[in-house]
N, C-alpha and C positions, 0 to 999 in steps of 0.2 A: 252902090257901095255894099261890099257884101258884110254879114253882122258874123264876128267871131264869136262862139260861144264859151266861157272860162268855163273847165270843168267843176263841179260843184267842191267846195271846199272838203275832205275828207277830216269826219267824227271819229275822234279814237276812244272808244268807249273810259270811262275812269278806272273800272279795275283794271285793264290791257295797261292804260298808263301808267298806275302803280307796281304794278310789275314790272314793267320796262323800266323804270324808275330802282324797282330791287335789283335788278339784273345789273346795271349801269352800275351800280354803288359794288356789289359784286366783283365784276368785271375791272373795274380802277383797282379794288385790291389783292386781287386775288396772285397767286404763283403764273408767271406764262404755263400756257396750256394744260392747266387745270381743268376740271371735267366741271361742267355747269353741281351744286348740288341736288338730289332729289327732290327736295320740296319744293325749290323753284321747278323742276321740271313737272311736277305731280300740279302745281298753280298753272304751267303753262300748259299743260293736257287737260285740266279743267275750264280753262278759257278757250280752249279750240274747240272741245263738247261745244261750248255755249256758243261759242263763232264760227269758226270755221280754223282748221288746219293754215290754212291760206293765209289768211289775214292776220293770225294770232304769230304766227313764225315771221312775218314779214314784219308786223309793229317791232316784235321785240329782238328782231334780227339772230333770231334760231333757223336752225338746219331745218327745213320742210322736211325731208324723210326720215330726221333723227324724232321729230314732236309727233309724226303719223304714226312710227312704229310705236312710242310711247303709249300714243293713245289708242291704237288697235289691241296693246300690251299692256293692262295696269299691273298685272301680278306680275312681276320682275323673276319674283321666286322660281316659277317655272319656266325657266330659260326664255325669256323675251317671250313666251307663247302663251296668247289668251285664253282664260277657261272659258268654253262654250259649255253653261249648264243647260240641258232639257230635261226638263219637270213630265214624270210622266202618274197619274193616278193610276194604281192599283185598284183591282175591284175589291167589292167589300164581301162580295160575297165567297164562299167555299170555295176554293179554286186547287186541281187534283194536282198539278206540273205547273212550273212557270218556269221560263229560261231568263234571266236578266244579264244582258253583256253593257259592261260598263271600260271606256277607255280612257284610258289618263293622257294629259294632252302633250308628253312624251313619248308617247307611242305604246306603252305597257297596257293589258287586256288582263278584265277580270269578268268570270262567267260566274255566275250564282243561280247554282240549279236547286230548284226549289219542291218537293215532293212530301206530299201529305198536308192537312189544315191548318196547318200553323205556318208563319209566314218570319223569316228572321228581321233583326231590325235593321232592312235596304240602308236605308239615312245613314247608319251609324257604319255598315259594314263598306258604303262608297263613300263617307267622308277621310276613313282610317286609308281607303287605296288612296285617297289622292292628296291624303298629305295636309286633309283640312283641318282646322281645329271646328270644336263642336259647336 
């Protein structure tokens, strides 16, 4: 006789369910075809960091590639497209030239050419290109 094996009962974590749970309550009241709101979606990008895309879309029956681009994407503000920041140190010491090209993630280029000992304030002049508060 051969032994079947029952697949092991599947854990839905408690926050995943409480969300599903928000979404549901939602969902019964909301307009037909009303766009999910951002905070549920910003709760379900934070449960896919911690889980997975996979599994957090499937619990609470979202669009896989609507929650991925979400969360590839948190700043909304720059058209669906992530800021990738790189941190780079400056030397401390004397330095005669320095070239810095900084790209905003719209596509727009800023070059800050640097000449003589003094150095301007980089932070302040790449948070003003790309639109950051301080």
């Amino acid at each position: 006789m051969e032994s079947s094996k029952l697949p092991a009962p599947v854990v839905i974590p408690a926050e995943i369910q409480e969300l599903s749970r928000q979404i549901e309550e939602w969902r019964s009241a909301r307009p037909h075809r009303m766009r999910m709101p951002e905070p549920l979606w910003t709760l379900a990008a934070n449960l896919a960091r911690q889980y997975s895309v996979a599994q957090v879309s499937r619990f609470l029956r979202l669009d896989y590639y609507a929650l991925k681009e979400r969360l590839e994407a948190p700043d909304r503000k720059n058209g669906g497209r992530q800021t990738r920041t790189t941190f780079i140190e400056l030397p401390t010491v004397a330095i005669s030239e320095c070239t810095i090209d900084v790209e905003h993630p719209q596509g727009r280029r800023m070059r800050i050419k640097v000449t003589g000992p003094t150095l301007p304030d980089v932070a302040a002049l790449t948070r003003t290109f790309l639109g950051m508060k301080a």
